[in-house]
N, CA and C atoms of all chains as a GROMACS GRO file, in nm:
protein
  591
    1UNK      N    1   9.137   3.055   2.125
    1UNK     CA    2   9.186   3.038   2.263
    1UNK      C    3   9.298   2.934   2.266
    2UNK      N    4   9.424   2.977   2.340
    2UNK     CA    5   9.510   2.897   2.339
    2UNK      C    6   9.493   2.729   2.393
    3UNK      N    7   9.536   2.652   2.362
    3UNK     CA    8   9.559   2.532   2.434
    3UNK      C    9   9.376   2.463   2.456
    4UNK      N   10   9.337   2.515   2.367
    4UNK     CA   11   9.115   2.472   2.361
    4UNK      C   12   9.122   2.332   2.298
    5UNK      N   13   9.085   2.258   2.398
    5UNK     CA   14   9.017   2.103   2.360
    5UNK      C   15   8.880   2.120   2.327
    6UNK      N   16   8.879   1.978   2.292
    6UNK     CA   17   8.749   1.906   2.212
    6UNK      C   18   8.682   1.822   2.301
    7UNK      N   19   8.591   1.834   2.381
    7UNK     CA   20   8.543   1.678   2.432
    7UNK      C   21   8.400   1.602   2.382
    8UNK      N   22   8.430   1.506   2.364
    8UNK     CA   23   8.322   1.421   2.287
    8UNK      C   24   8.239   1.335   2.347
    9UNK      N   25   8.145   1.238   2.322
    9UNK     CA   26   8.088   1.174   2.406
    9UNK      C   27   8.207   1.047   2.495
   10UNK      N   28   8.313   1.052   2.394
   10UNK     CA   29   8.379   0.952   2.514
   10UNK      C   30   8.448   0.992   2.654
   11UNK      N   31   8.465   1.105   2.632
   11UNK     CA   32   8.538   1.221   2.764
   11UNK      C   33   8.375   1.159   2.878
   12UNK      N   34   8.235   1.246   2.857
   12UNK     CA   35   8.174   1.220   2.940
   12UNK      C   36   8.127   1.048   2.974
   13UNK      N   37   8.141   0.983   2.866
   13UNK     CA   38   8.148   0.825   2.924
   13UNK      C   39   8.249   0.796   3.019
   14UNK      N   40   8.330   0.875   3.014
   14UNK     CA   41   8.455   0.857   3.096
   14UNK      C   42   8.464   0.887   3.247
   15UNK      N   43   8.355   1.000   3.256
   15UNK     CA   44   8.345   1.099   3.385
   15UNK      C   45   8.287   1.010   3.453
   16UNK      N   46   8.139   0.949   3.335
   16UNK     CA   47   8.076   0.848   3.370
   16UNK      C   48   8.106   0.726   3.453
   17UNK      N   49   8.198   0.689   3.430
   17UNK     CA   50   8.290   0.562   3.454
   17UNK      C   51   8.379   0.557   3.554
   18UNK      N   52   8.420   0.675   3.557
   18UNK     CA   53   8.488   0.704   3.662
   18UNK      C   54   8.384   0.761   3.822
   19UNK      N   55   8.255   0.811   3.769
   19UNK     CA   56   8.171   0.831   3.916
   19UNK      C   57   8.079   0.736   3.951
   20UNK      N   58   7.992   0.613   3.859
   20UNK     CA   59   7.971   0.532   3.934
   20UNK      C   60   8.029   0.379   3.889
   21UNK      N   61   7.967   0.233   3.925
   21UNK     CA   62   8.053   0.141   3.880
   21UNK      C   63   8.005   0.058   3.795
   22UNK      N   64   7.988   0.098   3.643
   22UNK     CA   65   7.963   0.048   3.540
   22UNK      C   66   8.044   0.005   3.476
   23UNK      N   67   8.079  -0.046   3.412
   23UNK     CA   68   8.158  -0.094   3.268
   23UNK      C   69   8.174   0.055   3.176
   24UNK      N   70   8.276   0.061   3.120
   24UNK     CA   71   8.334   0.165   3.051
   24UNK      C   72   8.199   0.152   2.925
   25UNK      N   73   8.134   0.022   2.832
   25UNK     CA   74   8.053   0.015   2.794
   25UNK      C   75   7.938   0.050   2.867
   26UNK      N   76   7.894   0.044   2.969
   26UNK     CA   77   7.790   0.041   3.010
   26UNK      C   78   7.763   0.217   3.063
   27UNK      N   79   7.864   0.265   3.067
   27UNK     CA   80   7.902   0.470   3.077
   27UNK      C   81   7.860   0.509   2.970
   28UNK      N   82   7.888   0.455   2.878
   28UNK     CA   83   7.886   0.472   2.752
   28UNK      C   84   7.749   0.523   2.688
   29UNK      N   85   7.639   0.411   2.718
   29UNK     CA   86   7.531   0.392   2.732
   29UNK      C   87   7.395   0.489   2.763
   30UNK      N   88   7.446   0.523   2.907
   30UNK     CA   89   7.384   0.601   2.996
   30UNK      C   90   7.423   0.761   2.974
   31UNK      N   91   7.578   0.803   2.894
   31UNK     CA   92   7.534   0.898   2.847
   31UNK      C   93   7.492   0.940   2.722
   32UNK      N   94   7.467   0.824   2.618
   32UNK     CA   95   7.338   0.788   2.505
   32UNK      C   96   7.241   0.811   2.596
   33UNK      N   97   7.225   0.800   2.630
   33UNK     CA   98   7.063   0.754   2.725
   33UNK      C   99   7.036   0.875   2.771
   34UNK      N  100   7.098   0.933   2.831
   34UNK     CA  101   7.106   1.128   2.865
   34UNK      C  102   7.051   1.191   2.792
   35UNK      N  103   7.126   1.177   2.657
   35UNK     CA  104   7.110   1.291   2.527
   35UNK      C  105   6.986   1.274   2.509
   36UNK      N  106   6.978   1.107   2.490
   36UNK     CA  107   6.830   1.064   2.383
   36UNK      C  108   6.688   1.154   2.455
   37UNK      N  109   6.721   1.134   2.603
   37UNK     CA  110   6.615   1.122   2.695
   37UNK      C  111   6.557   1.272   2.647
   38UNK      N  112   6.653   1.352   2.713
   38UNK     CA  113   6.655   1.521   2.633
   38UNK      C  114   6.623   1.571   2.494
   39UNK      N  115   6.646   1.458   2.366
   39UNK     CA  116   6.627   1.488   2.268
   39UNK      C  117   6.463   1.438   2.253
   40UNK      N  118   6.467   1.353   2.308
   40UNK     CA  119   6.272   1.287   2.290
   40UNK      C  120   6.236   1.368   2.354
   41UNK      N  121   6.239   1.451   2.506
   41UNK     CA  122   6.141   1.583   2.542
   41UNK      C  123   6.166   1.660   2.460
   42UNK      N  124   6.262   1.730   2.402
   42UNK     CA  125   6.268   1.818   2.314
   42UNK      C  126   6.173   1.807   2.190
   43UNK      N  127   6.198   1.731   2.114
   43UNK     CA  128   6.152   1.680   2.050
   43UNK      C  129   5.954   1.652   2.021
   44UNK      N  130   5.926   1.648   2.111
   44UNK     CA  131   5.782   1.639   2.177
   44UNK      C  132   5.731   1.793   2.211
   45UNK      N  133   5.840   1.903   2.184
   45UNK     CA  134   5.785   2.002   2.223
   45UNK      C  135   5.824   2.068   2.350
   46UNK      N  136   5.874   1.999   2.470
   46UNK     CA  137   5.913   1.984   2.607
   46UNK      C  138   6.045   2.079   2.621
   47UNK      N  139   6.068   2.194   2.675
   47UNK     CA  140   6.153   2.236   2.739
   47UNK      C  141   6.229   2.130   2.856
   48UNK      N  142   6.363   2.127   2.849
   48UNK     CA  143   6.385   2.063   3.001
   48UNK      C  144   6.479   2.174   3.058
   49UNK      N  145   6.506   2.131   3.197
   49UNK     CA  146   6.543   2.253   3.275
   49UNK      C  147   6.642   2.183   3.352
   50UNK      N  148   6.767   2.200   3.312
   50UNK     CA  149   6.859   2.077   3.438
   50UNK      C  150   6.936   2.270   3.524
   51UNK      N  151   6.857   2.159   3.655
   51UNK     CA  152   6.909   2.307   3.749
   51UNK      C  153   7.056   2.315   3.775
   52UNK      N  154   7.107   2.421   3.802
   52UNK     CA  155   7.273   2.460   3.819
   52UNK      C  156   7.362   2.465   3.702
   53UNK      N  157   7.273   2.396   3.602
   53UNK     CA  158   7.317   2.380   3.395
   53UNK      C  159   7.279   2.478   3.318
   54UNK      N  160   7.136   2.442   3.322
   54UNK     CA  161   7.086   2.572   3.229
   54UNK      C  162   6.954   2.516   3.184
   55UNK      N  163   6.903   2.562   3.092
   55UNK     CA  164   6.771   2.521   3.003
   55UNK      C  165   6.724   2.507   2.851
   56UNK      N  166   6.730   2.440   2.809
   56UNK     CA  167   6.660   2.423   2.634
   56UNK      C  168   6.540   2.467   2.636
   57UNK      N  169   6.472   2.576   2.607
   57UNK     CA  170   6.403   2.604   2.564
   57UNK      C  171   6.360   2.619   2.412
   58UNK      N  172   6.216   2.603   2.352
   58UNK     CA  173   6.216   2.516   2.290
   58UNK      C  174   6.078   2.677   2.203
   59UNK      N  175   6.133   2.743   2.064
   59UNK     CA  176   6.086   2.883   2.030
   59UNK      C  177   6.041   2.813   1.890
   60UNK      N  178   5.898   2.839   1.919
   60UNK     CA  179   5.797   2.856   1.786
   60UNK      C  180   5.837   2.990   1.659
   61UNK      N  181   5.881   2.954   1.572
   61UNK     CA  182   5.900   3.066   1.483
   61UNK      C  183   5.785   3.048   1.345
   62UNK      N  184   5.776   3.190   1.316
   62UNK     CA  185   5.646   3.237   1.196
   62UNK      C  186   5.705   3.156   1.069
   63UNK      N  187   5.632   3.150   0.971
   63UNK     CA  188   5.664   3.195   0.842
   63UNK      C  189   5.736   3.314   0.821
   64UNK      N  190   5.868   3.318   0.749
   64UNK     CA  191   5.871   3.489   0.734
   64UNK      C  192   5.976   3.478   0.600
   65UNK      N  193   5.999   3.589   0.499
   65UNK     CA  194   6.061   3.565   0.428
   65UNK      C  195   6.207   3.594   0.401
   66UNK      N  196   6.273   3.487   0.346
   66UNK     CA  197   6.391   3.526   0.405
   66UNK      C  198   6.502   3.550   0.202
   67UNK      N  199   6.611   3.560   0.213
   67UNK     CA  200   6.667   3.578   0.098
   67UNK      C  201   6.755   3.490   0.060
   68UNK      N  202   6.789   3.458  -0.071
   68UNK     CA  203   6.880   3.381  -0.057
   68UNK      C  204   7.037   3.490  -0.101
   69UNK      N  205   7.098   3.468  -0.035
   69UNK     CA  206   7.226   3.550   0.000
   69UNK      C  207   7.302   3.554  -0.163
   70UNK      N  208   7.311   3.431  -0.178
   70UNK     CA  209   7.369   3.413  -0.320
   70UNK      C  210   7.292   3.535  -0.453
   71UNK      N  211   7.184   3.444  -0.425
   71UNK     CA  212   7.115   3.548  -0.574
   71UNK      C  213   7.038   3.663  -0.548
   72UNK      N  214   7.028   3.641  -0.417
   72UNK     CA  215   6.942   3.808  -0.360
   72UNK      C  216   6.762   3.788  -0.386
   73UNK      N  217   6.758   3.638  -0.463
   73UNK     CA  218   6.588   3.583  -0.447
   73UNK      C  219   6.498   3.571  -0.303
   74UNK      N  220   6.414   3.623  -0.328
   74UNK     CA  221   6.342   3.583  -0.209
   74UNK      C  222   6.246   3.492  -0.191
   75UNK      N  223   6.259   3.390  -0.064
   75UNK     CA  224   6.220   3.250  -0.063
   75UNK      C  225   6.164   3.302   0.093
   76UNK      N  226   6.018   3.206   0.071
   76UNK     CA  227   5.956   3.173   0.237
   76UNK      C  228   6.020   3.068   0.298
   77UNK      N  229   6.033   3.139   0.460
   77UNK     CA  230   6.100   3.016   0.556
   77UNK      C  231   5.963   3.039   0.647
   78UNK      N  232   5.991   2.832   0.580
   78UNK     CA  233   5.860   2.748   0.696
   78UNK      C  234   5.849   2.826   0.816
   79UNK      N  235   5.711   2.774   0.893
   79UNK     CA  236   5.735   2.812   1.017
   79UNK      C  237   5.826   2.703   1.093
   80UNK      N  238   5.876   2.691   1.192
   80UNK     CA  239   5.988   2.597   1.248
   80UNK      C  240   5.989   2.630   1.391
   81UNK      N  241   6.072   2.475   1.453
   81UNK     CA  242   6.123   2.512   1.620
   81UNK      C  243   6.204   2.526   1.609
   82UNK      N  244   6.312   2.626   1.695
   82UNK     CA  245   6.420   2.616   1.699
   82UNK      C  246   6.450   2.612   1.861
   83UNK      N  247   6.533   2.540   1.915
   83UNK     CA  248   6.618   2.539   2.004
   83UNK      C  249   6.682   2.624   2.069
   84UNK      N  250   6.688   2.701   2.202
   84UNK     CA  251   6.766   2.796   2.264
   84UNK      C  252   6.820   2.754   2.377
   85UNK      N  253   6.947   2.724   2.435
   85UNK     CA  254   6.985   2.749   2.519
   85UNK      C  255   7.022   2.859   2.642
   86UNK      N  256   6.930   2.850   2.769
   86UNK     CA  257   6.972   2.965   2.828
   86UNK      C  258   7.054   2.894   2.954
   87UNK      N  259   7.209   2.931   2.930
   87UNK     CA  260   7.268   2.924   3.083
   87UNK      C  261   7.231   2.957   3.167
   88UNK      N  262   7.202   2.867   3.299
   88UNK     CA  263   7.193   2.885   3.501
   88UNK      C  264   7.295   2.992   3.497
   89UNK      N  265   7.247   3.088   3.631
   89UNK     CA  266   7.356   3.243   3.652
   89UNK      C  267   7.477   3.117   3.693
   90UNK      N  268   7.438   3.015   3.797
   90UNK     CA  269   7.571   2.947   3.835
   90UNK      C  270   7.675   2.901   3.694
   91UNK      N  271   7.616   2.826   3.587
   91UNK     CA  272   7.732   2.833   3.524
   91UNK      C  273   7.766   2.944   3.450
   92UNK      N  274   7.703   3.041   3.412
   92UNK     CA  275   7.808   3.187   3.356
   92UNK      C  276   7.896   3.243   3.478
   93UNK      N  277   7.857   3.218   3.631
   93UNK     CA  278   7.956   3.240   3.714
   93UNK      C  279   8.060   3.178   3.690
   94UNK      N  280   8.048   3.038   3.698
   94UNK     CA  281   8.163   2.937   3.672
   94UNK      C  282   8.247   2.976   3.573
   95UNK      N  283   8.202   2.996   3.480
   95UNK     CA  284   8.265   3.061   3.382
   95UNK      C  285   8.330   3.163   3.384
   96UNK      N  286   8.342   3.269   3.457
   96UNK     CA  287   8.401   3.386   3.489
   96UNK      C  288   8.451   3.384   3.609
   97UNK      N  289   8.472   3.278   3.671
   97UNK     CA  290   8.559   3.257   3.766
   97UNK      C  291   8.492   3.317   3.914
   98UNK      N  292   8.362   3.314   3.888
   98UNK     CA  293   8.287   3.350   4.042
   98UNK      C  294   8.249   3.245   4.116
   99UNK      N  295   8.232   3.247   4.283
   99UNK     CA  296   8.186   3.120   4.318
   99UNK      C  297   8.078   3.106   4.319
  100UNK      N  298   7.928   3.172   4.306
  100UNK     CA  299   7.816   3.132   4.311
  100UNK      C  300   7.763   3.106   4.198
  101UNK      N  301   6.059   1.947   3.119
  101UNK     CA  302   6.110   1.817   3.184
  101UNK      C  303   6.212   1.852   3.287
  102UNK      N  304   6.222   1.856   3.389
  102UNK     CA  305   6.340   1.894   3.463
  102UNK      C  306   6.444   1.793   3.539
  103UNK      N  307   6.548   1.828   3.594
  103UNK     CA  308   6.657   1.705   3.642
  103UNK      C  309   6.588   1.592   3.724
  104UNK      N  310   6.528   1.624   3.788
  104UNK     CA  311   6.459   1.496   3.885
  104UNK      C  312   6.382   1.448   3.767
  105UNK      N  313   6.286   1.493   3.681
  105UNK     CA  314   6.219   1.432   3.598
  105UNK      C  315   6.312   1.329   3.484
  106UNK      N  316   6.424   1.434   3.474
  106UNK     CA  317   6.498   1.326   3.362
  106UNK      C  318   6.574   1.217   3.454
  107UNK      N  319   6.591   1.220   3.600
  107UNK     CA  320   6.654   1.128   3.663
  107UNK      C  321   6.535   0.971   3.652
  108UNK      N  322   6.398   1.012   3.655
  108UNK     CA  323   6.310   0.912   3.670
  108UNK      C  324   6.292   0.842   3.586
  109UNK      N  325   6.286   0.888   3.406
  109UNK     CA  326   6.281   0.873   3.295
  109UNK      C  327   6.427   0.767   3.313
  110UNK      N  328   6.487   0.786   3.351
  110UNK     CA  329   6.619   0.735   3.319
  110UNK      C  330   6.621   0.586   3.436
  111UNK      N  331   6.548   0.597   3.544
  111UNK     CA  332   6.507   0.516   3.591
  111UNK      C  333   6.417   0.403   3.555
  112UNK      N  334   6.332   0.452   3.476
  112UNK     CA  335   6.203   0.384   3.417
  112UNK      C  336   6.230   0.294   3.314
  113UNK      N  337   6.380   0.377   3.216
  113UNK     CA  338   6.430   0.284   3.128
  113UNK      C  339   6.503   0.127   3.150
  114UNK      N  340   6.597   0.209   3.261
  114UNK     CA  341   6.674   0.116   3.287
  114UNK      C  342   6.618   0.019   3.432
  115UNK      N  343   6.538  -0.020   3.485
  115UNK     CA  344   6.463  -0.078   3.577
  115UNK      C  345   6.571  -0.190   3.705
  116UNK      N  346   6.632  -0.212   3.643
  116UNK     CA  347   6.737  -0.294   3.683
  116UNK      C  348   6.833  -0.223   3.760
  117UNK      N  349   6.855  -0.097   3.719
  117UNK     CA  350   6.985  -0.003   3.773
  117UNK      C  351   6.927   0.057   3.887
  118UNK      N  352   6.801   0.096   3.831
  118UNK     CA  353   6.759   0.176   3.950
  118UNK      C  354   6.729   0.229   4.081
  119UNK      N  355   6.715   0.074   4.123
  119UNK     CA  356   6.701   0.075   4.287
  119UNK      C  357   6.844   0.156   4.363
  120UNK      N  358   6.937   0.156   4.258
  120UNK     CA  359   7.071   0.239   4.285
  120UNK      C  360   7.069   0.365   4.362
  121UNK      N  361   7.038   0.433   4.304
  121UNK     CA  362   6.973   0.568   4.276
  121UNK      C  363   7.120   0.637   4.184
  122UNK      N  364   7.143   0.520   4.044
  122UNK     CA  365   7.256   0.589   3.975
  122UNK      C  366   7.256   0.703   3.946
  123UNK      N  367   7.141   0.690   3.908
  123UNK     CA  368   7.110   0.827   3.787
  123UNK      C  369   7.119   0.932   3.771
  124UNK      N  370   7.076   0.968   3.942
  124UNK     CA  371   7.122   1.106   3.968
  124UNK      C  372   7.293   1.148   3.994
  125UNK      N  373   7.364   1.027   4.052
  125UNK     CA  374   7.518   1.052   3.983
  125UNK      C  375   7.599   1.060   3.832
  126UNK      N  376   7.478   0.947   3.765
  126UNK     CA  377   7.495   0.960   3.613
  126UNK      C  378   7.495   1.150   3.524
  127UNK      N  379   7.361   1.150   3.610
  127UNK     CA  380   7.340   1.267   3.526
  127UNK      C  381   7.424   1.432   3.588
  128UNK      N  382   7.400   1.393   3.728
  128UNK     CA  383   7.542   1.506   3.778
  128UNK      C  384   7.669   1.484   3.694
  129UNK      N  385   7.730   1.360   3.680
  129UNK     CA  386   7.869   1.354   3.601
  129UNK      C  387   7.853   1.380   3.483
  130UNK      N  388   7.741   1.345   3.424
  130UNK     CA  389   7.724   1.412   3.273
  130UNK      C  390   7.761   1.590   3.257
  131UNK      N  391   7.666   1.663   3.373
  131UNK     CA  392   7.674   1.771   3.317
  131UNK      C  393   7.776   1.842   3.408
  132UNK      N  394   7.816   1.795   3.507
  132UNK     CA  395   7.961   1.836   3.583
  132UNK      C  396   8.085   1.849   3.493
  133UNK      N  397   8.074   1.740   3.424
  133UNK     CA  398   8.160   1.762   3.317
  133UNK      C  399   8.190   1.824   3.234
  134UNK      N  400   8.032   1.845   3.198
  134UNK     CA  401   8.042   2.011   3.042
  134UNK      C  402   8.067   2.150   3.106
  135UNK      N  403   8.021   2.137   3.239
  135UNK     CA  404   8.043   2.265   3.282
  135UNK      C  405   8.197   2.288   3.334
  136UNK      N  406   8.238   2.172   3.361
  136UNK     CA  407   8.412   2.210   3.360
  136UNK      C  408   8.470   2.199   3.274
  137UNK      N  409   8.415   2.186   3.161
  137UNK     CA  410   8.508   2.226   3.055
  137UNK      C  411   8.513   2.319   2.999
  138UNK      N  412   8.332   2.333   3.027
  138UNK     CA  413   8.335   2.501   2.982
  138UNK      C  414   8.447   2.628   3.054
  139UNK      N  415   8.428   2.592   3.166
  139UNK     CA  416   8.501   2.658   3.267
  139UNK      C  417   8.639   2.684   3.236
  140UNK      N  418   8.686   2.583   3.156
  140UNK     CA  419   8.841   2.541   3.118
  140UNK      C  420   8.876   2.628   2.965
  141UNK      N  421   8.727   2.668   2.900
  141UNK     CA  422   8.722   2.724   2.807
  141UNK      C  423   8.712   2.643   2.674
  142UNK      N  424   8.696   2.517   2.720
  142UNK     CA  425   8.683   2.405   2.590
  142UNK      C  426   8.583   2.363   2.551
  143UNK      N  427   8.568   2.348   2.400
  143UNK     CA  428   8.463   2.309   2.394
  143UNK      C  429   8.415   2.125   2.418
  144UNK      N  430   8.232   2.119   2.405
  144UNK     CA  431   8.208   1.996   2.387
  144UNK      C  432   8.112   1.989   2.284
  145UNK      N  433   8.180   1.862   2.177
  145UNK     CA  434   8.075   1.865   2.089
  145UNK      C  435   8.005   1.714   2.113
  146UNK      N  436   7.926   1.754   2.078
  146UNK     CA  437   7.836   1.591   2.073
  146UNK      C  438   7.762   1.595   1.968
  147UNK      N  439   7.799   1.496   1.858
  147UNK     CA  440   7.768   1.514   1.748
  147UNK      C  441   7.570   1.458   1.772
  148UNK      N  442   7.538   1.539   1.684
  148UNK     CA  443   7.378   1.475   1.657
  148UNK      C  444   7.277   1.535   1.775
  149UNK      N  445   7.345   1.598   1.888
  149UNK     CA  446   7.260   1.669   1.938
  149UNK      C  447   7.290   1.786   1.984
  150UNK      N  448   7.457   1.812   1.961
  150UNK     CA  449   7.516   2.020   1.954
  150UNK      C  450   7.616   2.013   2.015
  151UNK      N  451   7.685   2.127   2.028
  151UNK     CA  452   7.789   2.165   2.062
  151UNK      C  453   7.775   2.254   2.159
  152UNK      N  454   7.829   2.258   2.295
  152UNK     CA  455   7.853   2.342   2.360
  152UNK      C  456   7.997   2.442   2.352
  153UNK      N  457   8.017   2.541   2.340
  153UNK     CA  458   8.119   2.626   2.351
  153UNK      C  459   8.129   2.760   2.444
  154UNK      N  460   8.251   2.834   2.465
  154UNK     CA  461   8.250   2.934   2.536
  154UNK      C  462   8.293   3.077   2.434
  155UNK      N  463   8.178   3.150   2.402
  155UNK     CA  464   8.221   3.273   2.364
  155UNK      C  465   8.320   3.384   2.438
  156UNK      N  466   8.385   3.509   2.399
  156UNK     CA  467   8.412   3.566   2.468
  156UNK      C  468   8.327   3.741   2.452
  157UNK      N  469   8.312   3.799   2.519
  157UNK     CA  470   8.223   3.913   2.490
  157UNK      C  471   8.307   4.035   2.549
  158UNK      N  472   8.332   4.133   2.445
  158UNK     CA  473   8.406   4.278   2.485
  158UNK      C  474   8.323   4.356   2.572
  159UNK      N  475   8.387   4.422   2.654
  159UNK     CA  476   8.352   4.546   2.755
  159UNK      C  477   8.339   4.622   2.693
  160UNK      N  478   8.203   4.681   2.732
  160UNK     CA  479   8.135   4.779   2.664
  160UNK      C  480   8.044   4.860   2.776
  161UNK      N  481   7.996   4.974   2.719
  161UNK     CA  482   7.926   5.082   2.810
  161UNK      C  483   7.799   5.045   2.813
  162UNK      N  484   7.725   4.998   2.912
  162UNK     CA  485   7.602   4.947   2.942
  162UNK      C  486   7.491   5.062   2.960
  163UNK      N  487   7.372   5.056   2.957
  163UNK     CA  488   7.321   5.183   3.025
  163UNK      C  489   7.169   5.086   3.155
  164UNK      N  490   7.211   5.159   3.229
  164UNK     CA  491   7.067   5.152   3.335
  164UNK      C  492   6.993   5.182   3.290
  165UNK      N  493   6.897   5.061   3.279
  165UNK     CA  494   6.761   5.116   3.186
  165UNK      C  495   6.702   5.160   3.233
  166UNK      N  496   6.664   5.222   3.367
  166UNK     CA  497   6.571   5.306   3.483
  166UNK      C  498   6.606   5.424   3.466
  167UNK      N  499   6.744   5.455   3.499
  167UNK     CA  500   6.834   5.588   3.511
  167UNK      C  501   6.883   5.670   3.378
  168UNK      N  502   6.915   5.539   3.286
  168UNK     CA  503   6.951   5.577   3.164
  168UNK      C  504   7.131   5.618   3.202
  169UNK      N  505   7.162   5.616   3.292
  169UNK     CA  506   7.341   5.639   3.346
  169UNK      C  507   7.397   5.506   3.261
  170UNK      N  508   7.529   5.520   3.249
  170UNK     CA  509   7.606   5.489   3.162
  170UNK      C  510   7.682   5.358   3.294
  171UNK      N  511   7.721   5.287   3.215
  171UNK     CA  512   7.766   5.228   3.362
  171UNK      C  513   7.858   5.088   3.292
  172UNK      N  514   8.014   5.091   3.331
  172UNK     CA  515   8.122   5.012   3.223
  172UNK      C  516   8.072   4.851   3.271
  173UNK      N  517   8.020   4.759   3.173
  173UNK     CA  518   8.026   4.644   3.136
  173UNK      C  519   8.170   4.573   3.148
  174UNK      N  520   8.214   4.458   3.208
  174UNK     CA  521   8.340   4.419   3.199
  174UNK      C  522   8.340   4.324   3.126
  175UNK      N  523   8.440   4.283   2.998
  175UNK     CA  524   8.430   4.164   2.946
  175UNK      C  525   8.397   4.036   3.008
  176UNK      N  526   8.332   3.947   2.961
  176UNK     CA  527   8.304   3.842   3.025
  176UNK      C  528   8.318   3.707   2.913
  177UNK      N  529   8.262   3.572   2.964
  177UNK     CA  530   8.277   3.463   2.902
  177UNK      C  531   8.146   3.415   2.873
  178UNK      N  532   8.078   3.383   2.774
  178UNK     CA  533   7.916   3.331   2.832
  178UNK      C  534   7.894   3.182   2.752
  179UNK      N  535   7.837   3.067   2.802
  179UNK     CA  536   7.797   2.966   2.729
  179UNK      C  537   7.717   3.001   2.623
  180UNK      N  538   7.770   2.891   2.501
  180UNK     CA  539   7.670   2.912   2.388
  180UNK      C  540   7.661   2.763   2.349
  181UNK      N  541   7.575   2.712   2.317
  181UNK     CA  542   7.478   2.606   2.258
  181UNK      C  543   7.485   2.632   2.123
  182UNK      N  544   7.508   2.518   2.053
  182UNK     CA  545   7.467   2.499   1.880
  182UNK      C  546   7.348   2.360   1.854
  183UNK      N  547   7.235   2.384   1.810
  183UNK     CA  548   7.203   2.249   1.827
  183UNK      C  549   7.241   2.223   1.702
  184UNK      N  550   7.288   2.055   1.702
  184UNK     CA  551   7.345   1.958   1.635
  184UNK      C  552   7.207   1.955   1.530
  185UNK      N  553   7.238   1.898   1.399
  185UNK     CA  554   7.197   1.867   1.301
  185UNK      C  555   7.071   1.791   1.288
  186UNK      N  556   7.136   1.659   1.370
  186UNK     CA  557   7.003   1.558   1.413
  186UNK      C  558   6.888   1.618   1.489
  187UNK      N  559   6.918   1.667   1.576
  187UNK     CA  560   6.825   1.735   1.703
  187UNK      C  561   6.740   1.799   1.648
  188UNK      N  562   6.810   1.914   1.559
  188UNK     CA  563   6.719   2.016   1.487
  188UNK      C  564   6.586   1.914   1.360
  189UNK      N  565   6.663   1.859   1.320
  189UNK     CA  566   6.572   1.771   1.225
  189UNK      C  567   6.423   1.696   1.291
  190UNK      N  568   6.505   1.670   1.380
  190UNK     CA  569   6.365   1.619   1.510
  190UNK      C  570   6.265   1.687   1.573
  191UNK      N  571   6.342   1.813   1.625
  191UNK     CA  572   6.225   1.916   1.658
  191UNK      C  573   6.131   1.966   1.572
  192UNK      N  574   6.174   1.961   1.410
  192UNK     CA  575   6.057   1.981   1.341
  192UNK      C  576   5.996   1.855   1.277
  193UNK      N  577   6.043   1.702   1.297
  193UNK     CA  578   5.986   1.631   1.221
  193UNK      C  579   5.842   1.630   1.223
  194UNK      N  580   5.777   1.638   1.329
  194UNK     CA  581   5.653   1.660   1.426
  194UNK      C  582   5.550   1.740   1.320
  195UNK      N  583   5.637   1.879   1.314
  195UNK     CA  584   5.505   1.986   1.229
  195UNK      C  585   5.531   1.916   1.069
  196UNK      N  586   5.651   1.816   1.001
  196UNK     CA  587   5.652   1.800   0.864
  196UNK      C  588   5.569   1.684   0.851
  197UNK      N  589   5.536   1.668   0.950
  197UNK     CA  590   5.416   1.507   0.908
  197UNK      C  591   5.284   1.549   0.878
   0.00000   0.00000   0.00000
């Protein structure tokens, strides 16, 4: 995509900083403090659900066996969590340029 | 855990801020932000807990799964999530102990 930026945690420290009246350090902080908060429910097992955003949901997977691509061996994959994001309809609207 | 829940959590930490009621501007500007960028078509990465990006998806012939009729799909844009490295390591540290 033409003209596609990057934004990093300092862009949202920034948004930060600019909507309430903290210290550019102290924005900084709070959106550490965001992630972490989300990564410790996650983490614990916890789906979170930020409304009008979307949701992490949070998928128990089996044992199952998988290959290794290189040598064509076959190796068991642990059972594991993995992480899913499902977008709010509002932001895939946003995204496609709808207003609701 | 949901937004009011992570607004309280975020309250609970910071005890001092709170009587504000920052948090819930904190955390609107947090994700006001990813979603306009998404919007903008850019990505956001945040290292250690993922990347948000915007795919693009071709128009294609859908079918009504009731009717079974054919019915044209229009290209669209859809959010996609990567979780970051760290994150993933965490969600299973739990079952490796």
């Amino acid at each position: 995509m033409a003209g596609q930026k990057t934004l990093t945690r300092a862009d949202l420290g920034e948004a930060v900083y600019q909507e309430v009246g903290l210290s550019r350090n102290e924005s900084a902080d709070m959106v550490e403090a965001v992630l972490d908060e989300i990564s410790g429910a996650l983490a614990e097992g916890e789906g979170v659900k930020i409304s009008s955003f979307g949701s992490f949901i949070i998928r128990e997977k089996r044992e199952r066996t998988g290959r290794n691509p290189k040598t064509g061996q076959e190796v068991p994959i642990s059972p594991r969590r993995v992480l899913i994001f499902r977008a709010s309809n509002i932001l895939k609207n946003r995204l496609n340029g709808k207003k609701k | 855990m949901t937004k009011s829940e992570l607004i309280r959590r975020l309250s609970d930490r910071y005890p001092e801020l709170a009587q504000r009621r920052i948090f819930d501007r904190i955390v609107q500007a947090v994700f006001e932000e990813i979603s306009r960028a998404l919007e903008q078509g850019d990505r956001v990465e945040l290292r250690g807990f993922g990347a948000f990006s915007v795919k693009q998806r071709d128009p294609r012939i859908g079918r009504n799964p009731r009717t079974g009729d054919a019915v044209a799909v229009a290209s669209k844009r859809v959010p996609y999530f990567k979780t970051g490295k760290l994150l993933r390591e965490r969600l299973n540290s739990k079952a490796a102990d």
